[in-house]
N, CA, C and O atoms as a DFTB+ gen file, in Angstrom:
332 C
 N C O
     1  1     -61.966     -71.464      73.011
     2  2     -63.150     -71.455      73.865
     3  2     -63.683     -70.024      73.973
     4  3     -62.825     -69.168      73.753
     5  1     -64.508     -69.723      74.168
     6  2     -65.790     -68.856      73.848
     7  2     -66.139     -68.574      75.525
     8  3     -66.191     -69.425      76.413
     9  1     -66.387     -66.914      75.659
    10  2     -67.412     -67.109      77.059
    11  2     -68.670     -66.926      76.474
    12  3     -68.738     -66.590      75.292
    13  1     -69.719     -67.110      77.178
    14  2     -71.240     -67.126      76.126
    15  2     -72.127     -66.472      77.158
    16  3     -73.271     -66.251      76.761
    17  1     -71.807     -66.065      78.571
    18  2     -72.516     -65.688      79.395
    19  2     -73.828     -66.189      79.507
    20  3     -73.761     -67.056      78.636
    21  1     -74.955     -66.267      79.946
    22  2     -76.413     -67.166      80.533
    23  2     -77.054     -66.957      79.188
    24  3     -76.905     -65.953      78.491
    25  1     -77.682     -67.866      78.941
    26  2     -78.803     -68.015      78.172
    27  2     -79.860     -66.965      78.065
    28  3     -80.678     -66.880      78.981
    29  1     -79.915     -66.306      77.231
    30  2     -80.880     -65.033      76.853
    31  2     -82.209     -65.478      77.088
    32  3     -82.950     -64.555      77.426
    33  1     -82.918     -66.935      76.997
    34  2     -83.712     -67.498      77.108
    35  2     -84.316     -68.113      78.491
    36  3     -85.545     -68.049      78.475
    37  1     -84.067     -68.389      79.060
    38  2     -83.962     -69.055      80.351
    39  2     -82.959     -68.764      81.529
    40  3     -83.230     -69.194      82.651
    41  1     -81.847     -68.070      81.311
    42  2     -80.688     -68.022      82.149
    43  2     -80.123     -68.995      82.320
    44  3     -79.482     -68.876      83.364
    45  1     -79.963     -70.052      81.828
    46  2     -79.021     -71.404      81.805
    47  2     -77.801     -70.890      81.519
    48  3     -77.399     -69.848      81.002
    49  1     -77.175     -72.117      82.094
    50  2     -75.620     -71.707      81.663
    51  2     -75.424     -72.311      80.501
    52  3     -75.834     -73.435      80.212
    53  1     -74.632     -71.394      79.631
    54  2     -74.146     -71.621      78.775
    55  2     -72.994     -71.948      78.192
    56  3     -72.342     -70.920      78.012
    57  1     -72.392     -72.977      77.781
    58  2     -71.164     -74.028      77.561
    59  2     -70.726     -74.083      76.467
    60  3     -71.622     -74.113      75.624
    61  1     -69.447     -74.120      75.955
    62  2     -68.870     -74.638      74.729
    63  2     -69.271     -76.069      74.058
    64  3     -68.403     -76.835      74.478
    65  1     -69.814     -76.520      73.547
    66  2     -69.350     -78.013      72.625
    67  2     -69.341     -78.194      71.416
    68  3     -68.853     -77.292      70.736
    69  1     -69.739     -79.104      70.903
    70  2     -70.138     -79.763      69.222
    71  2     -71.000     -79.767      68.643
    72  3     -71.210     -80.978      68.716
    73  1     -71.760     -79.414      68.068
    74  2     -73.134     -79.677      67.967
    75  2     -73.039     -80.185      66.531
    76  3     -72.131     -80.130      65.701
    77  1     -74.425     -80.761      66.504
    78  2     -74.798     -80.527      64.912
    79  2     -76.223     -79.842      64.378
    80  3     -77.355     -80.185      64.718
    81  1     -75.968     -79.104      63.732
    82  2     -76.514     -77.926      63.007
    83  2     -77.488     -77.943      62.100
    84  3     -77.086     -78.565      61.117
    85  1     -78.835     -77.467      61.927
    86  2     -79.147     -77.718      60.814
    87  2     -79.761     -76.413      60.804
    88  3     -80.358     -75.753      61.655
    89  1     -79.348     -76.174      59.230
    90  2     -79.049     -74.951      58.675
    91  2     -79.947     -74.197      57.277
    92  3     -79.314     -74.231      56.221
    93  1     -81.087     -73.660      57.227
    94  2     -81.720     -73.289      56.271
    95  2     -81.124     -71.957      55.743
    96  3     -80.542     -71.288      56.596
    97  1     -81.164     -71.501      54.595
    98  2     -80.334     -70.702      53.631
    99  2     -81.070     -70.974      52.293
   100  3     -81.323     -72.044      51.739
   101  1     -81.345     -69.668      51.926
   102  2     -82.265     -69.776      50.487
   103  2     -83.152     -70.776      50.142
   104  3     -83.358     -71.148      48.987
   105  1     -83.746     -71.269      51.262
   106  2     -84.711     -72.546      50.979
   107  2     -84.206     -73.592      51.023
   108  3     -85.006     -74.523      50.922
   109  1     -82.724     -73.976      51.185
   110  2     -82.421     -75.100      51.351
   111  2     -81.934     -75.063      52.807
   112  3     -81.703     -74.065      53.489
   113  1     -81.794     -76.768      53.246
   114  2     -81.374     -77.456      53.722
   115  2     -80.519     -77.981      53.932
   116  3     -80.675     -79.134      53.531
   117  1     -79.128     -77.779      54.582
   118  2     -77.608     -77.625      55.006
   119  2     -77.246     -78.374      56.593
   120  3     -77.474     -77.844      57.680
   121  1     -76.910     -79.115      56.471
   122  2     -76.536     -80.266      58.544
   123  2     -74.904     -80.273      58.002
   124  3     -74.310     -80.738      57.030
   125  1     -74.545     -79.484      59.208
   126  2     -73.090     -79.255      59.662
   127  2     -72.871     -80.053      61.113
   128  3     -73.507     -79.663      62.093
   129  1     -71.976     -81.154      61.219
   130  2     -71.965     -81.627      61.992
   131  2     -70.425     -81.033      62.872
   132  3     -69.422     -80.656      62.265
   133  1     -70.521     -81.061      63.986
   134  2     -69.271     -81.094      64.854
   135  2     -68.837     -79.514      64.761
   136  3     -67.729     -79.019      64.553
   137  1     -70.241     -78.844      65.013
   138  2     -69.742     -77.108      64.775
   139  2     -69.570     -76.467      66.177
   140  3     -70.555     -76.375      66.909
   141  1     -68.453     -76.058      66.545
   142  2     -68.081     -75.573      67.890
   143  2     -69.825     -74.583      68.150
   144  3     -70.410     -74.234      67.125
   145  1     -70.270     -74.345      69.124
   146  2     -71.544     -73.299      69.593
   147  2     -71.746     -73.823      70.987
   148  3     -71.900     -75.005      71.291
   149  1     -71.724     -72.808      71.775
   150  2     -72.241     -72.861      72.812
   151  2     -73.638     -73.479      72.950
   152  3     -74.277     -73.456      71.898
   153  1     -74.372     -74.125      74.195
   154  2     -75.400     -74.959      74.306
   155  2     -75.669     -74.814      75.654
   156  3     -74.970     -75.320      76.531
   157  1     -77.188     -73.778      75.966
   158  2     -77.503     -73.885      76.938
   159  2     -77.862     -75.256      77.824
   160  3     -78.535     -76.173      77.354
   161  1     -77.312     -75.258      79.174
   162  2     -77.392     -76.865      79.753
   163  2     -78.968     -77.308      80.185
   164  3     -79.405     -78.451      80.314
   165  1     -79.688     -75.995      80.371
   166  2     -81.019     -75.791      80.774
   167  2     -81.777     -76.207      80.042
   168  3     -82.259     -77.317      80.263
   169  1     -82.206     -75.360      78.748
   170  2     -82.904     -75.511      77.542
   171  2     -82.587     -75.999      75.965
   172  3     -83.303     -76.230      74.990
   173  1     -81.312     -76.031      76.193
   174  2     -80.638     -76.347      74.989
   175  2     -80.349     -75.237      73.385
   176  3     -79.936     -75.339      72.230
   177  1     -80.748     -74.508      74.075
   178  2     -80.116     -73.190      73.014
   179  2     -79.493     -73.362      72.503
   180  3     -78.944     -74.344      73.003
   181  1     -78.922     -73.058      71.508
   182  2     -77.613     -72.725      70.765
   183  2     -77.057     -71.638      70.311
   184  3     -77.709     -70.629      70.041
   185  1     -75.791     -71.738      70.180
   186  2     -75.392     -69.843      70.241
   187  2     -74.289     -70.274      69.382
   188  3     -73.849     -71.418      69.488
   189  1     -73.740     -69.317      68.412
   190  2     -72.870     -69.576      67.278
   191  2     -72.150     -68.527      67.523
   192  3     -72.811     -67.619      68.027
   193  1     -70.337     -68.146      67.258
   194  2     -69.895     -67.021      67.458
   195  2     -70.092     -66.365      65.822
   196  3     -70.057     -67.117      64.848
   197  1     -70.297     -64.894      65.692
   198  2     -69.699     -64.708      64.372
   199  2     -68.637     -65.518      63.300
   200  3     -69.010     -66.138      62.305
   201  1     -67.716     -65.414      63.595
   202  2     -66.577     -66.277      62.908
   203  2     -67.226     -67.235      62.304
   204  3     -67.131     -67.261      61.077
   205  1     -68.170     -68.419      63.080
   206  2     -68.670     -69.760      63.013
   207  2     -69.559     -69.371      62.048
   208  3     -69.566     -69.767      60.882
   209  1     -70.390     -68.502      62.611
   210  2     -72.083     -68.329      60.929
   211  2     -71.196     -67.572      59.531
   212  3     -71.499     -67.436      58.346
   213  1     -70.348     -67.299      60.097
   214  2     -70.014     -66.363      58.608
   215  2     -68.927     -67.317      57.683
   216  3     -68.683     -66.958      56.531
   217  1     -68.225     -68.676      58.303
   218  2     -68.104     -70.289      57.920
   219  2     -68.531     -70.695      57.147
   220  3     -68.232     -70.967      55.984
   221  1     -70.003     -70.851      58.298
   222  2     -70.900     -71.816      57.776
   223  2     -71.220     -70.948      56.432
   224  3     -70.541     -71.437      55.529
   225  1     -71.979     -69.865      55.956
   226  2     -72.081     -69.557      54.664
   227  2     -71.034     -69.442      53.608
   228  3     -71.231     -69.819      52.453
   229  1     -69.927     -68.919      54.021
   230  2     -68.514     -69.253      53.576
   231  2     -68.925     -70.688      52.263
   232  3     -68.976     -70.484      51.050
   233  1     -69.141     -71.916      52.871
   234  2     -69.006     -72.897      52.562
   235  2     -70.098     -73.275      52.089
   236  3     -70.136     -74.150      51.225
   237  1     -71.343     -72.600      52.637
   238  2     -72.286     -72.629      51.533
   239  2     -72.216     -71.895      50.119
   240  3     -72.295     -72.549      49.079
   241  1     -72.107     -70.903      50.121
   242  2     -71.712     -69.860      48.872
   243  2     -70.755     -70.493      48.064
   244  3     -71.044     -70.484      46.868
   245  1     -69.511     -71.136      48.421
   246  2     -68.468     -71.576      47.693
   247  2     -68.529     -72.854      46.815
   248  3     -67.961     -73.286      45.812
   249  1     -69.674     -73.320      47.838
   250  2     -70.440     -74.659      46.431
   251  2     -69.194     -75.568      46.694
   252  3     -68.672     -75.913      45.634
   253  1     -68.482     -76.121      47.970
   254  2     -67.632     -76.505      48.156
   255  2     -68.155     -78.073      48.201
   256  3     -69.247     -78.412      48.655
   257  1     -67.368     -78.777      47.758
   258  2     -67.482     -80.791      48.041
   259  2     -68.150     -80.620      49.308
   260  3     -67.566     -80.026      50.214
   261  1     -69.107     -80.996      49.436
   262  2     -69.944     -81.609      50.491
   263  2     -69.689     -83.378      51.037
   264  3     -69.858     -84.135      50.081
   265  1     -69.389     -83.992      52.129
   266  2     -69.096     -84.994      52.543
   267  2     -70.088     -85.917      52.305
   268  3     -69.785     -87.084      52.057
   269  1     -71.437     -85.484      52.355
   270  2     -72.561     -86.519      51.646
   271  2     -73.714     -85.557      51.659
   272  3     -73.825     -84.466      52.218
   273  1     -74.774     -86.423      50.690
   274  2     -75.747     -85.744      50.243
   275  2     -77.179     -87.247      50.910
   276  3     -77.419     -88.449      50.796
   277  1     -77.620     -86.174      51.479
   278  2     -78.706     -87.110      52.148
   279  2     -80.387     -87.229      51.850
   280  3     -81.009     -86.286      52.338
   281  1     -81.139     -88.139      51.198
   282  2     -82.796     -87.185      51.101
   283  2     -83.518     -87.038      52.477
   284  3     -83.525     -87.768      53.469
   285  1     -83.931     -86.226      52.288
   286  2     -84.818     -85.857      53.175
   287  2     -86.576     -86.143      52.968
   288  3     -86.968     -85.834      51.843
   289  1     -87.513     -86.619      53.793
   290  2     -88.625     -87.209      53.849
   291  2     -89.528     -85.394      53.694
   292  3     -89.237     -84.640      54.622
   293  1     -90.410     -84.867      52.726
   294  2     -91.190     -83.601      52.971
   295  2     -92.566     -83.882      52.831
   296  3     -92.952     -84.381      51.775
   297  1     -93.068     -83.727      53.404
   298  2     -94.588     -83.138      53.463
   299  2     -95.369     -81.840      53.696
   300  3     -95.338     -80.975      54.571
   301  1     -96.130     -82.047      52.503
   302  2     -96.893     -80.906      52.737
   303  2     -98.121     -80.586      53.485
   304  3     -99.196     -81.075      53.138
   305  1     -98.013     -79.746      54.553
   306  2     -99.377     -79.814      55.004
   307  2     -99.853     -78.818      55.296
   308  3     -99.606     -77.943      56.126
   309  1    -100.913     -79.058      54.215
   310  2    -101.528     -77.688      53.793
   311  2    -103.205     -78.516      54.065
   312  3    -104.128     -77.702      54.048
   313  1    -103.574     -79.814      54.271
   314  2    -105.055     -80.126      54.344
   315  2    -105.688     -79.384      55.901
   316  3    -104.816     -79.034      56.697
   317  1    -106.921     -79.197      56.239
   318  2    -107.544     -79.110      57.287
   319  2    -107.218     -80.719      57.880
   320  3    -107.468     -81.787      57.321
   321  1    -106.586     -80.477      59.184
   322  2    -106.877     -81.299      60.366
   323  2    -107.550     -81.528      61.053
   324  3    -107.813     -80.678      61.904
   325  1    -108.286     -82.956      61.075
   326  2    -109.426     -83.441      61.208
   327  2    -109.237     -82.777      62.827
   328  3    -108.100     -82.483      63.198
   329  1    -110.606     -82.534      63.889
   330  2    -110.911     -81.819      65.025
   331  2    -111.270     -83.336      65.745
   332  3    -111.651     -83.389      66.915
């Protein structure tokens, strides 16, 4: 367990749990589920310790078995929106 002191954002308190993550890195798209980070109760922040982000790339870089591979829905929107 982690102290995380108030939310830099709001002053919420800030708590240990689980989260799940989603994680951009060189243009891609990376969801880590069940990653220890603190979570403001207020706003919902999230706060990662060192150890945890330097993991998470750990395991990106290593090109390690991934548990599943999911598509994702993209759009581009680049048209003028109608007024």
């Amino acid at each position: 367990m982690h102290k995380f002191g108030d939310c830099s954002f709001c002053g919420g308190e800030v708590q240990n749990d689980l989260v799940e993550l989603d994680y951009r890195y060189k243009g891609n798209l990376y969801i880590f589920k069940e990653v220890p980070a603190g979570v403001c109760q207020q706003c919902g922040e999230k706060y990662l310790i060192g150890k945890v982000s330097r993991e998470i790339e750990r395991r990106i870089n290593a090109r390690e078995k991934w548990n599943k591979t999911i598509n994702v829905p993209l759009n581009i929107f680049s048209e003028v929106v109608p007024t």
